[in-house]
C-alpha positions as CSV (number, residue, x, y, z in Angstrom):
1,X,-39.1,-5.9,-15.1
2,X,-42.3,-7.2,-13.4
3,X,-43.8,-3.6,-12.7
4,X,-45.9,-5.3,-9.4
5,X,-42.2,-6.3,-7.8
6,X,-41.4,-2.5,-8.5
7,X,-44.7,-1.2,-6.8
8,X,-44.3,-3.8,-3.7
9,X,-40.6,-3.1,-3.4
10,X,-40.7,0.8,-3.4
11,X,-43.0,0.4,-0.2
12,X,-41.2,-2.4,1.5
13,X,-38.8,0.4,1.6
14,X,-40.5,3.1,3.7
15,X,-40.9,0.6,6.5
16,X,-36.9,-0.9,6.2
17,X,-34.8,0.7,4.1
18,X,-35.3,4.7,4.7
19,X,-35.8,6.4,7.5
20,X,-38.8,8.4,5.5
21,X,-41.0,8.6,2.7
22,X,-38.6,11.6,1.6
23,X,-35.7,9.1,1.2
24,X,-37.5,7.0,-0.5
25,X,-39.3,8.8,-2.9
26,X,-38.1,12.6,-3.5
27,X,-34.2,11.8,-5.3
28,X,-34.2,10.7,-9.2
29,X,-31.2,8.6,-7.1
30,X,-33.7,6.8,-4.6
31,X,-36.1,5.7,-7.5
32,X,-32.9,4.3,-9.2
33,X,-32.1,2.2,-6.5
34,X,-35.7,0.7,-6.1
35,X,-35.6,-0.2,-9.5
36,X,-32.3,-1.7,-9.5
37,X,-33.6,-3.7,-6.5
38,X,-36.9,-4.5,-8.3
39,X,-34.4,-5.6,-11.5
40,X,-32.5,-8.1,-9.4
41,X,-35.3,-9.5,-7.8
42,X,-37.6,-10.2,-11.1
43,X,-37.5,-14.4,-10.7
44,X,-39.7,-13.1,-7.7
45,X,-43.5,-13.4,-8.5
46,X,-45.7,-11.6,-6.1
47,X,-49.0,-13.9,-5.5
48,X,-52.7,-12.3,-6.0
49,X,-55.9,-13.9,-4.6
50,X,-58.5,-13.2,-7.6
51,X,-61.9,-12.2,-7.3
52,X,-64.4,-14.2,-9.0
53,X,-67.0,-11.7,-7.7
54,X,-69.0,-14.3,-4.9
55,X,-68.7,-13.2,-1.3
56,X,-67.1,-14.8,1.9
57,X,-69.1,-15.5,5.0
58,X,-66.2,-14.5,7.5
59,X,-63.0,-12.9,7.9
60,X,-60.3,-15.8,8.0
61,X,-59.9,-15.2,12.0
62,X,-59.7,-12.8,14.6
63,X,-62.0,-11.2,16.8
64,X,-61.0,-7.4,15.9
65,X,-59.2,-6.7,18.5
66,X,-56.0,-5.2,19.2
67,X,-54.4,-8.3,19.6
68,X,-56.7,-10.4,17.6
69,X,-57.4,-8.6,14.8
70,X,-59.7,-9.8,11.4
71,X,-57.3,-11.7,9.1
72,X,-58.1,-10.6,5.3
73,X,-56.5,-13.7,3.2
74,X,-58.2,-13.7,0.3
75,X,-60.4,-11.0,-2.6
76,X,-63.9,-12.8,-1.1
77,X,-63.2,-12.1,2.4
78,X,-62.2,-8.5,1.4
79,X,-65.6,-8.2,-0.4
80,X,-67.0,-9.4,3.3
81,X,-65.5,-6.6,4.9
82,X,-67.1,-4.1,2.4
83,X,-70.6,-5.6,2.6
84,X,-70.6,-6.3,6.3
85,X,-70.0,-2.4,7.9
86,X,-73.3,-1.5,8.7
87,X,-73.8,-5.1,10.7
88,X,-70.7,-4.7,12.3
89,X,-71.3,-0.8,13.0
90,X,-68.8,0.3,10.9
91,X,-65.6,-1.4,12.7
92,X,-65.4,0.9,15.1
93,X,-62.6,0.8,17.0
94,X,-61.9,-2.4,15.4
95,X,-58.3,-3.7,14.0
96,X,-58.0,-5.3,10.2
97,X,-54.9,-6.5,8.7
98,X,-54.6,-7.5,5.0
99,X,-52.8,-10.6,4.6
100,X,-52.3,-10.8,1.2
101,X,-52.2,-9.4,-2.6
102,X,-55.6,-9.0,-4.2
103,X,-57.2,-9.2,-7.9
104,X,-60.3,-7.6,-8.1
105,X,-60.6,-9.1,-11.5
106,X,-62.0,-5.9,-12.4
107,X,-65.4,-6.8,-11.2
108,X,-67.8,-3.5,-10.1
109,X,-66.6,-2.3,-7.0
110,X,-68.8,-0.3,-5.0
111,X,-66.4,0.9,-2.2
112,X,-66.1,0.5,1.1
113,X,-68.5,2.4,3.7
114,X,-71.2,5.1,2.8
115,X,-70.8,8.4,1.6
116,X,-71.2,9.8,5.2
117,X,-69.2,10.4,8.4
118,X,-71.7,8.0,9.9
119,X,-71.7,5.4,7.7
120,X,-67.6,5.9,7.1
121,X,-65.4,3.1,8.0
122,X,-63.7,4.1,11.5
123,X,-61.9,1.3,12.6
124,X,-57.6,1.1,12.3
125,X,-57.2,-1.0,8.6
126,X,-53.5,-1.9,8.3
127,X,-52.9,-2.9,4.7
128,X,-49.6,-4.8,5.4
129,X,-48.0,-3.2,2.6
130,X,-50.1,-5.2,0.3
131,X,-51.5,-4.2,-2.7
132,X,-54.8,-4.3,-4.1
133,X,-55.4,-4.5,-8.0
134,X,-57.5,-4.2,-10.7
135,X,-60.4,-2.1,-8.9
136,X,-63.2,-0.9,-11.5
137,X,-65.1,1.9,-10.1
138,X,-67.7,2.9,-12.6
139,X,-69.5,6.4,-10.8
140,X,-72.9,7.7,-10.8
141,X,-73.8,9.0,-7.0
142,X,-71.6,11.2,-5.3
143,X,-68.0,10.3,-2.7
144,X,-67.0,6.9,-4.3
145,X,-63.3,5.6,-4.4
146,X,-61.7,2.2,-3.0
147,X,-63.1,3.6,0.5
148,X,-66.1,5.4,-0.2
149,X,-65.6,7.1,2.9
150,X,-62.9,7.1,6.3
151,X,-63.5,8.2,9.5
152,X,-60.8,5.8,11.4
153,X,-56.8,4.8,10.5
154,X,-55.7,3.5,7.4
155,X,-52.3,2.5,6.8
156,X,-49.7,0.8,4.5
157,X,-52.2,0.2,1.7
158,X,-51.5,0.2,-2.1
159,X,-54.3,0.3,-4.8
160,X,-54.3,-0.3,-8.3
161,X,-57.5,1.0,-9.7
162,X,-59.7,2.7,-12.7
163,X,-62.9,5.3,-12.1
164,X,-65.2,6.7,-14.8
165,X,-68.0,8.2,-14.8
166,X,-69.2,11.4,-12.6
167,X,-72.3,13.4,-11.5
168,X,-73.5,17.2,-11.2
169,X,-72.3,18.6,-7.3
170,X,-69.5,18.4,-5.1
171,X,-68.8,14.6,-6.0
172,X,-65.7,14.0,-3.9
173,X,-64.1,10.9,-6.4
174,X,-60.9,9.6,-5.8
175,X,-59.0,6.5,-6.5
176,X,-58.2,5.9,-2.8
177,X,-60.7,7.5,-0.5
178,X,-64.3,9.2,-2.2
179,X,-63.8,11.7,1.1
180,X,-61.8,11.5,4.5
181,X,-61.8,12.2,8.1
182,X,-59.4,10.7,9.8
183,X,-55.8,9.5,9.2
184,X,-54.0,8.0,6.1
185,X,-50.6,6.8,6.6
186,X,-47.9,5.3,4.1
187,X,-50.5,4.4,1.2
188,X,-50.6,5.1,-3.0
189,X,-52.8,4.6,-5.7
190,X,-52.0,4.6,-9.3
191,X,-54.4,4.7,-12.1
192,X,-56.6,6.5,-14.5
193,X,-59.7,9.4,-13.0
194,X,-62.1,10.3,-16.4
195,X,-65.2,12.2,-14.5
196,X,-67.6,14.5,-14.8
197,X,-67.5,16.0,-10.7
198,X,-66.0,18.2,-8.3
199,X,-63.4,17.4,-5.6
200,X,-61.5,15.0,-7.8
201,X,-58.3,13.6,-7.4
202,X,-56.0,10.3,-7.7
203,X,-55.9,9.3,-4.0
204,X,-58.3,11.3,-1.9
205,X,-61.3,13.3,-3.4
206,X,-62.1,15.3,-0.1
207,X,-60.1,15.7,2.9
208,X,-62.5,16.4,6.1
209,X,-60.2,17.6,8.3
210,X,-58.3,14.3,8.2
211,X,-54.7,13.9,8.4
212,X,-52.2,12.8,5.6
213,X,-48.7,11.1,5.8
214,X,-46.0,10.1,3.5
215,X,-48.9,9.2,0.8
216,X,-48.4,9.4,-2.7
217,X,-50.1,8.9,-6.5
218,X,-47.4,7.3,-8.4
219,X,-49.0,7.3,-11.9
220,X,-52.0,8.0,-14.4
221,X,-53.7,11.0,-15.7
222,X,-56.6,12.8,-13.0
223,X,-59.6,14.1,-15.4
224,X,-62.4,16.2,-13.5
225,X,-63.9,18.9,-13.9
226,X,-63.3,21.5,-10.8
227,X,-61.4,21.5,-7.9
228,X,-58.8,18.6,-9.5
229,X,-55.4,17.6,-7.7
230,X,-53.3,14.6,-7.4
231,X,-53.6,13.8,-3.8
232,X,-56.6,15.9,-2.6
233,X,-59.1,17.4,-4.8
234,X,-60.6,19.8,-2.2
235,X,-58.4,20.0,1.5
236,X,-60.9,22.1,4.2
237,X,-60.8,22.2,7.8
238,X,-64.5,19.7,9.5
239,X,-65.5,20.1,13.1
240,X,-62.3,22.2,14.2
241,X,-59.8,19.4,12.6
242,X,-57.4,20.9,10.0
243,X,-56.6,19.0,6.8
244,X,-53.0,18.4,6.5
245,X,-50.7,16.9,4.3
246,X,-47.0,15.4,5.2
247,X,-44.3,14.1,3.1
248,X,-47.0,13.3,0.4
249,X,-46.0,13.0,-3.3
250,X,-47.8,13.1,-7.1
251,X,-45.9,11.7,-10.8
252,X,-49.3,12.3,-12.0
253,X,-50.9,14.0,-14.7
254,X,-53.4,16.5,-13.6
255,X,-56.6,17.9,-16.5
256,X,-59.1,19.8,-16.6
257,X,-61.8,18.6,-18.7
258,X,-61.6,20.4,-22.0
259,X,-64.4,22.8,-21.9
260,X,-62.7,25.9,-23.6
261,X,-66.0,28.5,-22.1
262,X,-65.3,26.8,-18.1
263,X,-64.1,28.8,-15.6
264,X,-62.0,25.6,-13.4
265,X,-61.7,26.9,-9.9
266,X,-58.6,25.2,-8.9
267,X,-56.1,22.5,-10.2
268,X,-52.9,21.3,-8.6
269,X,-50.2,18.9,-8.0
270,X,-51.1,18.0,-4.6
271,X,-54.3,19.8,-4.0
272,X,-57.2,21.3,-6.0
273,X,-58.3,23.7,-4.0
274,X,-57.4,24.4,-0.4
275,X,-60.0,25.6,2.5
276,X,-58.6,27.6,4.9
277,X,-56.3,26.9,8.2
278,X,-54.8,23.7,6.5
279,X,-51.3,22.5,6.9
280,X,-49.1,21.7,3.7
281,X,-45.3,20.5,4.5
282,X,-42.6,19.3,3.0
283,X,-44.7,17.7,-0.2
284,X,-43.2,17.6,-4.1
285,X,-45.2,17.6,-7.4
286,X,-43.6,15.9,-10.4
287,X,-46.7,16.0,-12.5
288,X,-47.8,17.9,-15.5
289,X,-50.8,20.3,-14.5
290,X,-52.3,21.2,-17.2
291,X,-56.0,24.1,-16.9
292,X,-58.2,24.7,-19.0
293,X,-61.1,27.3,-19.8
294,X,-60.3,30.4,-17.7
295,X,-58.5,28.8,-15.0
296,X,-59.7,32.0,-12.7
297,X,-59.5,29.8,-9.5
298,X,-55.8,29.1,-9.9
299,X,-53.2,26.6,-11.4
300,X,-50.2,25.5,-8.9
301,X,-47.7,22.7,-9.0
302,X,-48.8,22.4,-5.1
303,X,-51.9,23.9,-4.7
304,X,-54.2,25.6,-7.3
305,X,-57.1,28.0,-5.5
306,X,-55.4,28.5,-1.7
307,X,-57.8,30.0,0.7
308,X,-55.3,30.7,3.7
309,X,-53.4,27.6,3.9
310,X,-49.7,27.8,5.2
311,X,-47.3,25.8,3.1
312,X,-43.4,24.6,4.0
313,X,-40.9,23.0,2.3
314,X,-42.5,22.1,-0.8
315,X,-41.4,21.7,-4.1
316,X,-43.0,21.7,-7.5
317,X,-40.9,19.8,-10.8
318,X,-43.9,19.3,-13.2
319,X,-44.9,21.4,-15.9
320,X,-47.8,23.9,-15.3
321,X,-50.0,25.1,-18.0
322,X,-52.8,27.5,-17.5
323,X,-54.4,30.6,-18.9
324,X,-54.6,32.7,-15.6
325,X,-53.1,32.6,-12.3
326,X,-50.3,30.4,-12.8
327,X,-47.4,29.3,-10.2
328,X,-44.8,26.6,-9.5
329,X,-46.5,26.4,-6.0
330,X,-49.9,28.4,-5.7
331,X,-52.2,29.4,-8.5
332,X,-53.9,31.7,-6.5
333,X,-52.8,32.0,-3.1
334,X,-55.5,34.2,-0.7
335,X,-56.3,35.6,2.5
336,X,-52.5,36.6,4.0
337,X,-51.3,32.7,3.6
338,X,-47.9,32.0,4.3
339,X,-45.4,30.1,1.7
340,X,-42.3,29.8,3.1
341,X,-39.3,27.8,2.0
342,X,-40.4,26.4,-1.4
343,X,-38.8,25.8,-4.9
344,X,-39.9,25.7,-7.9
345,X,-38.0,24.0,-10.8
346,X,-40.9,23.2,-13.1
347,X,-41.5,25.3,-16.7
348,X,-44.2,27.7,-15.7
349,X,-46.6,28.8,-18.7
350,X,-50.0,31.1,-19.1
351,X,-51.1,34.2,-20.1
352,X,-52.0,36.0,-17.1
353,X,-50.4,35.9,-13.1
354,X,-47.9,33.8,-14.1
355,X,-44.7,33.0,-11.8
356,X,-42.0,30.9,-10.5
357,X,-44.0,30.6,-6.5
358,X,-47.1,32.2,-6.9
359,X,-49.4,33.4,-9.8
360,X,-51.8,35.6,-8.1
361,X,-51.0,36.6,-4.5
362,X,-52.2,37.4,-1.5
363,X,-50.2,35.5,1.1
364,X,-47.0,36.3,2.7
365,X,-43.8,34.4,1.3
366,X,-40.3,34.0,2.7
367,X,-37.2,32.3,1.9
368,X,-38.9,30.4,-2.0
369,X,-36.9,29.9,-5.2
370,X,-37.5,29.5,-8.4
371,X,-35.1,28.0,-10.9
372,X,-37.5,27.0,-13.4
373,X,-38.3,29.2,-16.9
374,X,-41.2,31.7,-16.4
375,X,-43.4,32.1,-20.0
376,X,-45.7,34.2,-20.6
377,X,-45.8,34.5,-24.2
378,X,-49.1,32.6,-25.5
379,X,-50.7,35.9,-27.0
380,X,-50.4,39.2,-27.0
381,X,-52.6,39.6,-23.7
382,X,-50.4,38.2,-21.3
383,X,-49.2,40.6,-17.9
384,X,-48.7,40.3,-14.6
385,X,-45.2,37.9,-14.8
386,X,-42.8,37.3,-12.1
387,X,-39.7,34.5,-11.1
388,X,-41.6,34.6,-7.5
389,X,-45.2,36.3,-7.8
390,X,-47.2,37.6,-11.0
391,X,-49.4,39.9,-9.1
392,X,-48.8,40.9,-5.5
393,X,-51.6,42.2,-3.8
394,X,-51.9,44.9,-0.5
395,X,-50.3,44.5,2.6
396,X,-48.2,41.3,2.2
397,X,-44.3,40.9,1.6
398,X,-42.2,38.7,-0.3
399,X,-39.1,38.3,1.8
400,X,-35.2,36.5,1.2
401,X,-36.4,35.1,-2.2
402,X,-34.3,34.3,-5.0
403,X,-35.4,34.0,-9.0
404,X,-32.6,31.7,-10.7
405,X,-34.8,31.3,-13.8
406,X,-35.5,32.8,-17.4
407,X,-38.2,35.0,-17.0
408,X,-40.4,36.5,-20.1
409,X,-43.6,37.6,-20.9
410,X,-45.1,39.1,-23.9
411,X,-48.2,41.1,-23.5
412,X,-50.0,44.7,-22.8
413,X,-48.6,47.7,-21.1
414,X,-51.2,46.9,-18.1
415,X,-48.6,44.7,-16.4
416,X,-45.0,44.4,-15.6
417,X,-42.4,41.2,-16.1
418,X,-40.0,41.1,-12.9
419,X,-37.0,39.0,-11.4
420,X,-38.8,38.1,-8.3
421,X,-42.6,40.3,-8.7
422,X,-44.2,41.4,-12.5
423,X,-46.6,43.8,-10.4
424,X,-46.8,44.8,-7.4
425,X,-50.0,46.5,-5.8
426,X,-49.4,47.9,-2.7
427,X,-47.0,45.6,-0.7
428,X,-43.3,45.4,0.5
429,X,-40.2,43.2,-1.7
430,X,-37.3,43.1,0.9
431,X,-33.9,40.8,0.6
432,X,-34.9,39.3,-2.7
433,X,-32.3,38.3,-5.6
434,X,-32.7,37.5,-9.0
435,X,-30.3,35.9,-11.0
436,X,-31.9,35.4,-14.5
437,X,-32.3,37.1,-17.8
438,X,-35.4,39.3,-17.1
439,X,-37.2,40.1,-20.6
440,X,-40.4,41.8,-21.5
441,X,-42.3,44.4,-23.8
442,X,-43.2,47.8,-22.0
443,X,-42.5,48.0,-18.1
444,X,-39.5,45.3,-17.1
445,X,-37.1,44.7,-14.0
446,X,-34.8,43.2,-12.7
447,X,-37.1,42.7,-8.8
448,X,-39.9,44.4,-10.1
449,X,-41.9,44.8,-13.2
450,X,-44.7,47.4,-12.7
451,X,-45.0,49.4,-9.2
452,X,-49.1,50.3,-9.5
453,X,-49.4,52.5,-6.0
454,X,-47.0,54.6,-4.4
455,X,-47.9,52.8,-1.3
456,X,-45.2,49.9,-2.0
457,X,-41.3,49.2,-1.1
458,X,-38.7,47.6,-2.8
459,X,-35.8,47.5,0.0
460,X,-32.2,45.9,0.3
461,X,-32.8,44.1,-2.9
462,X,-29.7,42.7,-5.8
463,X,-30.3,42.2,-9.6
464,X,-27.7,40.3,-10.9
465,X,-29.2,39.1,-14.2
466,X,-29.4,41.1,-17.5
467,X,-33.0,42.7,-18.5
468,X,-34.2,43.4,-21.7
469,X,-37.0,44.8,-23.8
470,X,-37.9,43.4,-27.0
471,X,-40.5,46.0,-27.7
472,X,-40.7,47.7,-31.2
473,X,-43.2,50.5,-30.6
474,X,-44.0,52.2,-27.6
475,X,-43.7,53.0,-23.8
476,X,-41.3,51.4,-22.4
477,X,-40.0,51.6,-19.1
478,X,-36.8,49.0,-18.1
479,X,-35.1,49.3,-15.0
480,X,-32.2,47.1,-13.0
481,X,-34.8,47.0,-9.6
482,X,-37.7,48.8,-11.1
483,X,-39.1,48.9,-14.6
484,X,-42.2,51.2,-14.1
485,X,-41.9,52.9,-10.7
486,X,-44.3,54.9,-8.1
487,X,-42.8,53.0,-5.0
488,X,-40.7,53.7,-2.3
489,X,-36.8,52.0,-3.4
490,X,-34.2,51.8,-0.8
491,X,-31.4,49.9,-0.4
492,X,-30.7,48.4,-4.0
493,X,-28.0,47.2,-6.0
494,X,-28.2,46.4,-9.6
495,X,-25.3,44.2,-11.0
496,X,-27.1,43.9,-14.9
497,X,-27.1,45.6,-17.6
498,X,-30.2,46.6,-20.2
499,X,-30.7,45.2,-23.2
500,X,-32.5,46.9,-25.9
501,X,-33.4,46.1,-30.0
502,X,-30.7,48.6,-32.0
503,X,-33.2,49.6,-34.4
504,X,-35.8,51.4,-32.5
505,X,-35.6,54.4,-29.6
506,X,-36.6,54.4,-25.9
507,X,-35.5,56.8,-23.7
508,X,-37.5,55.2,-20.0
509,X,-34.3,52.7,-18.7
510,X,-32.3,53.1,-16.3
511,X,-29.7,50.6,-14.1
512,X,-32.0,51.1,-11.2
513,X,-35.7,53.0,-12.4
514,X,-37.0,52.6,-15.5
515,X,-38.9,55.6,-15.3
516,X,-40.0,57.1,-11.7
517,X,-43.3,58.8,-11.9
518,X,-43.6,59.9,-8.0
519,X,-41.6,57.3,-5.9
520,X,-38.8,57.9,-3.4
521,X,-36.1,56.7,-4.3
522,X,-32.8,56.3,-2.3
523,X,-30.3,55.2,-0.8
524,X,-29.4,52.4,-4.0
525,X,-26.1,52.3,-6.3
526,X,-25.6,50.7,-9.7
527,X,-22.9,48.4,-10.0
528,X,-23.1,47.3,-13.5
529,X,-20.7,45.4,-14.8
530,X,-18.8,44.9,-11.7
């Protein structure tokens, strides 16, 4: 199969076939039929105009208006556009279409506009679902990608491209935009990212504030070293304007560099790291994110180190591996965010705040799932492990959430392995269900691992899954709702039953409390074995 018909196809797509990007890209079923399409159409050969590397004099026509716009025919009159900005003050309010499939021949490309928002391209650029191929960006200076830098429109734009290299600072690299301000619609990039920098990604290093729809990195591996995601490596909110994301999608691989001492602040799916009073809806990770070093920012399918941010309707499928402050969706989520209506079906694994949603929380989260396998076993250090948070912080809630997945962790007595929350600090778990087999060491249950204050709730909760402790020495507290408990508990039913090893003694389980050292507890019945 001729992989450029695929690529073409799969965007001819979002503007005929589906009604949005969604349909088009989020089913196993969807991509299927694209390919099928792609498979029955390979006699078709999809044209490139190759750069030799000179430069054009002129567009091909137009006078940049609305209804004239520049006509971009061939690779030297795209080379035109990116050397002419500055003489024709940066296309503003200008219109350029792409009118055909280009080869950069892997000739140096510099990028289009400078690395500021007043040397930024802000005109409207329409790429005419074209795509643009074999762009070499080799890096020493700081916001470089395909468009250095965007204050205006770009839509239905594909890019094909390669960039090494890196320098010390907030770099802002990324395969499609080096850092944005304004508005991206129905574009991808695919490709390899190998740099040393910050604010790295495979389609939009840093997003100003600018605006994000139905976009997408369909392949390659993302390398950087902080702040590392597969659509936006750092998302913050510039002169009052929010960055958002819609409908926007990653298959990519997302790294770390490997520098075992580092402490990476932020690696995820979709986003790196997330400033606050950003928009996140209805975007999916299939990408493996791997952290290394520390990891103290946060590793997330979605997000990675989430300062505030509200996200909806997102769902993670890749893999995440991390040491610390792991989740399906958020790392690290901060600064009473909301999550609200995500799933998580990706293997979660790490060592410390490790969880189906949400590693380490601070944020409010409603109405998530989790059906992926929550692991917490790579040494004998691990706590803090949950099918919805790891650690749940003060004043927040986790509300009508549901753990479907295998949940263990193996680690010290200074954290807890839950259905839905491993530990909880001082903060409310109401209308949550779990549904998998909860195991642990020393404090496990079936909602709630460890309870650390006696300043938290537990209410109207249901255990259905088994929970067990595979502890050989010890104190161990397991519990249907509550392993280790100093919480308030009302309202709870507990359908499991404990599981323990036969050859060794523990006397702190219970089908509802583990062991209760000064909570109130009422108001619950065990139905085990119902």
């Amino acid at each position: 199969m001729n992989k450029a018909v695929l690529f073409a196809l799969s965007f001819a797509l979002l503007t005929s076939g589906y009604s949005s990007f969604e349909h088009a890209y989020k089913t196993s079923e969807a991509k299927n039929q694209i390919e099928e399409m792609a498979i029955s159409k390979n006699d078709e050969q999809l044209v490139f105009d190759v750069w030799d590397g000179t430069v054009a004099s002129s567009f091909s026509s137009g006078s940049g208006s609305v209804s004239d716009p520049y006509i971009i025919n061939t690779a030297k009159e795209l080379a035109y556009f990116r050397t002419s900005l500055a003489l024709k003050n940066y296309y503003q309010n200008n219109y350029i279409i792409l009118n055909a499939n280009i080869d950069l021949n892997n000739n140096s490309w510099s990028g289009i506009g400078g690395g500021t928002n007043a040397k930024a391209f802000k005109g409207h650029f329409d790429g005419n679902n074209k795509i643009v191929k074999n762009i070499k960006m080799d890096v020493t200076s700081e916001r470089k990608g395909f468009f250095n830098s965007n204050t205006g429109t770009i839509s239905n734009l594909n890019i094909e491209a390669s960039l090494n290299g890196g320098a010390n600072g907030n770099t802002c690299y990324g395969l499609f935009i080096g850092i944005n301000y304004g508005e991206i619609n129905n574009c991808s990039s695919k490709g390899d990212v190998n740099v040393i920098g910050t604010y790295v990604s495979g389609f939009i290093g840093c997003n100003a504030g600018g605006k994000l729809t139905n976009c997408s990195y369909l392949e390659g591996t993302i390398c950087g070293t902080n702040c590392v995601g597969g659509i936006v490596g750092y998302n913050m909110v510039s002169s009052g304007k929010i960055g958002s994301l819609y409908n926007c999608v990653n298959y990519g691989t997302i790294k770390a560099n490997d520098y075992p001492d580092q402490n990476y602040s932020g690696l995820g799916g979709i986003i790196g790291t997330c400033g606050s009073g950003a928009s996140i809806n209805n975007c999916t990770n299939y990408g493996d994110v791997i952290g290394g070093g520390q990891s103290v920012g946060g590793t997330g399918g979605i997000i990675g180190n989430n300062f505030n941010t509200n996200i909806y309707s997102s769902i993670n499928e890749g893999k995440i591996i991390a040491k610390q402050k792991v989740g399906g969706i958020v790392g690290h989520c901060r600064n009473a965010s909301n999550v609200n209506d995500c799933i998580n079906k990706g293997h979660i694994y790490g060592d410390v705040a490790v969880a189906g949603i949400v590693g380490y929380c601070r944020s409010f989260i409603n109405n998530c799932t989790n059906y992926g396998e929550i692991e917490a076993d790579q040494n004998r250090i691990s706590y803090w492990t949950g099918g919805i948070v790891g650690m749940l912080g003060s004043n927040i809630s986790v509300i009508n959430s549901t753990n479907s997945g295998y949940v263990h962790g193996l680690g010290s007595s200074s954290g807890g392995v839950g259905g839905i929350v491993g530990s909880n600090y001082a903060s409310t778990i109401d209308k949550c269900t779990n549904n998998g087999l909860i195991q642990g060491l020393y404090r496990v249950g079936g909602i709630l691992g460890f309870s650390q204050t006696a300043t938290g709730f537990v209410l109207n909760s249901t255990n259905k899954g088994d929970f067990k402790s595979i502890a050989k020495y010890g104190s161990v507290s397991l519990g249907g709702i509550v392993g280790y408990n100093q919480a308030t508990v009302i309202g709870c039913t507990n359908y499991g039953s404990y599981i323990i090893e036969d050859d060794i003694s523990i006397e702190m389980y219970g089908y509802i409390i583990g062991y209760d050292i000064a909570g109130d507890t009422k108001v619950y019945r065990n139905v085990n074995n119902a």
